[in-house]
C-alpha positions as CSV (number, residue, x, y, z in Angstrom):
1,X,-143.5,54.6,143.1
2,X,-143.3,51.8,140.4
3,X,-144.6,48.4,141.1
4,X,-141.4,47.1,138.7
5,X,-138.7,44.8,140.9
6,X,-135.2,45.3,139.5
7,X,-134.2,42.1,138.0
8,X,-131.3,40.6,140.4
9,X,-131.4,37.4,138.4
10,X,-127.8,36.9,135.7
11,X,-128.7,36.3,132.6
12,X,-126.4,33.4,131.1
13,X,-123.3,34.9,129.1
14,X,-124.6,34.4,125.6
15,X,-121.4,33.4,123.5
16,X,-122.2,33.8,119.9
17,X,-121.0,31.0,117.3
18,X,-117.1,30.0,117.5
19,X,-116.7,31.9,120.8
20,X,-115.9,29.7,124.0
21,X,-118.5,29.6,127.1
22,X,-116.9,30.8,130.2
23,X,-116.9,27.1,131.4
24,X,-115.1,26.0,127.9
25,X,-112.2,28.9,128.8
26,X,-111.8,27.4,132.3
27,X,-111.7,24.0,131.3
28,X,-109.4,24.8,128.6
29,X,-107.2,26.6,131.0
30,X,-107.3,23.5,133.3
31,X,-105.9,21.5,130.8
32,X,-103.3,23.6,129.8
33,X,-101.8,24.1,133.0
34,X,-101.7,20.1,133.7
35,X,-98.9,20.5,130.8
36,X,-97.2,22.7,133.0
37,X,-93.7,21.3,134.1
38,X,-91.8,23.7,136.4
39,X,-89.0,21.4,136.9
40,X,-88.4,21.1,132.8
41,X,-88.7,25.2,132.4
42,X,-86.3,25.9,135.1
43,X,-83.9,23.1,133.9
44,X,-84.3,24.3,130.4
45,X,-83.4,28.2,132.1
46,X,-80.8,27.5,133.8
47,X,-79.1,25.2,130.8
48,X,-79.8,28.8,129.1
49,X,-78.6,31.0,131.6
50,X,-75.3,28.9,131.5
51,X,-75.0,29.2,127.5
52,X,-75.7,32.8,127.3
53,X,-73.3,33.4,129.9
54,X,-70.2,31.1,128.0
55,X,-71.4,32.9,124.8
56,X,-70.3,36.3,127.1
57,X,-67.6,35.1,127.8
58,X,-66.2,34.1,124.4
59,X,-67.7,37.4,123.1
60,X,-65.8,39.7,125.4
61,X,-62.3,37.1,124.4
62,X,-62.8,38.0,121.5
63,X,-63.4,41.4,121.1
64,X,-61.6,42.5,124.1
65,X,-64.4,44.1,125.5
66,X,-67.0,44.1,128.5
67,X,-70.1,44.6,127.2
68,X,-72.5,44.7,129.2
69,X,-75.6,44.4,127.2
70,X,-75.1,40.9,126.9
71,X,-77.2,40.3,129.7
72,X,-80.2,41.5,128.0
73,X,-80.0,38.4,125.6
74,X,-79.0,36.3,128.4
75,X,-82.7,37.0,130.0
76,X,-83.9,36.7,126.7
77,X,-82.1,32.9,126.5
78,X,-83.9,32.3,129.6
79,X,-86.9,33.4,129.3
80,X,-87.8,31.9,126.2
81,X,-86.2,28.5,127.2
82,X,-88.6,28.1,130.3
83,X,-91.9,29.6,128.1
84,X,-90.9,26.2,125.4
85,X,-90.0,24.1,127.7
86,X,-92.0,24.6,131.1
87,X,-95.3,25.9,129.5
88,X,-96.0,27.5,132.5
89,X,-98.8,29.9,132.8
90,X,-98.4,30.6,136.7
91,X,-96.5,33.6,138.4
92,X,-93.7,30.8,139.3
93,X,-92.4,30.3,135.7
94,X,-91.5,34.0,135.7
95,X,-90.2,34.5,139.1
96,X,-87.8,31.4,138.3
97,X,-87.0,32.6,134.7
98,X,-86.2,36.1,136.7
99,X,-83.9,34.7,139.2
100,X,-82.1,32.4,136.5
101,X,-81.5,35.5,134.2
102,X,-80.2,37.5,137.5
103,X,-78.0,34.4,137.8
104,X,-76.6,33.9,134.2
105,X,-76.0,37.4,133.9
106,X,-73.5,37.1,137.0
107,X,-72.3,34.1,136.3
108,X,-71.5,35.4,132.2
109,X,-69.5,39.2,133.9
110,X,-67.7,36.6,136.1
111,X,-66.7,34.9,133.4
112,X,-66.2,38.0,131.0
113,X,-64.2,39.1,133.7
114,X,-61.7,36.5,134.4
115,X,-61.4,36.1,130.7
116,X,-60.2,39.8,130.1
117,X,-57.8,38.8,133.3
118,X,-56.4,35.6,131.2
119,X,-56.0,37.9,128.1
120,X,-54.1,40.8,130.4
121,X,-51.9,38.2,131.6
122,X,-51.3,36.3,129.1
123,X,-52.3,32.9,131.1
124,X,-55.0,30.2,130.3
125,X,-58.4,30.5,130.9
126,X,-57.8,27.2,133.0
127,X,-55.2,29.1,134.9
128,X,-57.0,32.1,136.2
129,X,-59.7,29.5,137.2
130,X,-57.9,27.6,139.3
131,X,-56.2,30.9,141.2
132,X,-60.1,32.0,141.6
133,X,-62.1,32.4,145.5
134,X,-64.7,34.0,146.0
135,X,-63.5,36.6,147.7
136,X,-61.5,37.3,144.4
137,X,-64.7,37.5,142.5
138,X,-66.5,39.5,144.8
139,X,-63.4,42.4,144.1
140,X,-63.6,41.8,140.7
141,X,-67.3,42.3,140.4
142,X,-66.7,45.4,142.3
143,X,-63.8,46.9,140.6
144,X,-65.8,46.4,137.0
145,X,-69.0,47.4,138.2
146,X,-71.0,50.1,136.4
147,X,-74.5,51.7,136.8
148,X,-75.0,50.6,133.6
149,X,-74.6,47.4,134.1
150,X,-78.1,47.8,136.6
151,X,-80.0,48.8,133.6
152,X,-78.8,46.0,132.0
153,X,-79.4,43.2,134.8
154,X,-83.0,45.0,135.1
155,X,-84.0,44.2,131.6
156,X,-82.4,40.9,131.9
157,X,-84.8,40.1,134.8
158,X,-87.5,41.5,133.1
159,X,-87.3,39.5,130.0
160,X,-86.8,36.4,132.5
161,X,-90.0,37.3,134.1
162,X,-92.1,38.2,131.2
163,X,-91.1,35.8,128.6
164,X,-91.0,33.0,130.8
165,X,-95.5,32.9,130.7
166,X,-96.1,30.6,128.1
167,X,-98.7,32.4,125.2
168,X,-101.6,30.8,124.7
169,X,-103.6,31.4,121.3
170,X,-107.3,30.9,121.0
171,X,-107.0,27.9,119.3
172,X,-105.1,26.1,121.5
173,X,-107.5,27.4,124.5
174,X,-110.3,26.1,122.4
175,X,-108.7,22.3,121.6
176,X,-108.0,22.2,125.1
177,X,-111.2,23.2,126.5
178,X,-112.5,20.1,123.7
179,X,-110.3,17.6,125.1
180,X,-107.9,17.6,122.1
């Protein structure tokens, strides 16, 4: 038997020059999230979601066409629109960004949708509108749906979710863990 004790004492982490303590990175991270604004980033998302789903809109006017890939930049409208403008860094900014893409890309086949049903017969935009419920949409959702259009929505979420995390550098970790 050896008389040695195994050392149970941590050494501290030795952080070599330029490289943040692990007191620096939590401080820094502290900081950074007290920029957070959830509010901003989901108004920001939502403002998004309703853009990219107008631009679908216009884009299926005017080439006469339901094209359902448009929801992939629709979560990619959202997404980045609540990274910029929430700043978030917590699971929240993505589930919202996910649930606003989810919700633009409806919103933008709704409106794809009635506007292929203005072009077919030959009425205003403003017409079909005002004949709308919702039990009208929920049949033309139906009628136009496609499995595609699942693959679609998915990466739509996706990109809501995952873009919505705002990406933090090293240098802005370390001028926020120095106060500046």
């Amino acid at each position: 038997m050896s008389d040695m004790q195994p050392n149970t004492a941590q050494a501290a982490p030795q952080t070599g020059p330029g490289q943040l303590s692990a007191l620096e990175i939590q401080r820094g991270v502290e900081r950074l999230r007290d920029e957070q604004n959830l509010l901003a980033g989901l108004a920001a998302g939502a403002v998004a979601a309703l853009i990219g789903a107008v631009l679908w809109a216009v884009i299926t006017n005017v080439t006469g066409y339901q094209i359902g890939f448009m929801a992939i930049g629709v979560g990619f409208m959202v997404g980045y629109a609540v990274r910029i403008v929430g700043k978030g860094m917590d699971q929240t900014f993505g589930i919202g960004g996910a649930v606003l893409a989810l919700l633009g890309c409806a919103v933008g086949n709704v409106l794809a949708i009635l506007a292929i049903v203005a072009s077919q017969q030959g009425m205003t935009y403003s017409e079909v509108w005002s004949r709308v419920d919702s039990s009208i949409i929920v049949e033309l959702m139906t009628a136009n749906f496609s499995p595609i259009d699942l693959l679609f929505y998915g990466i739509a979420i996706y990109e809501g979710y995952k873009l919505s995390f705002r990406q933090v550098t090293e240098d802005e970790l370390r001028a926020a863990a120095r106060g500046r």
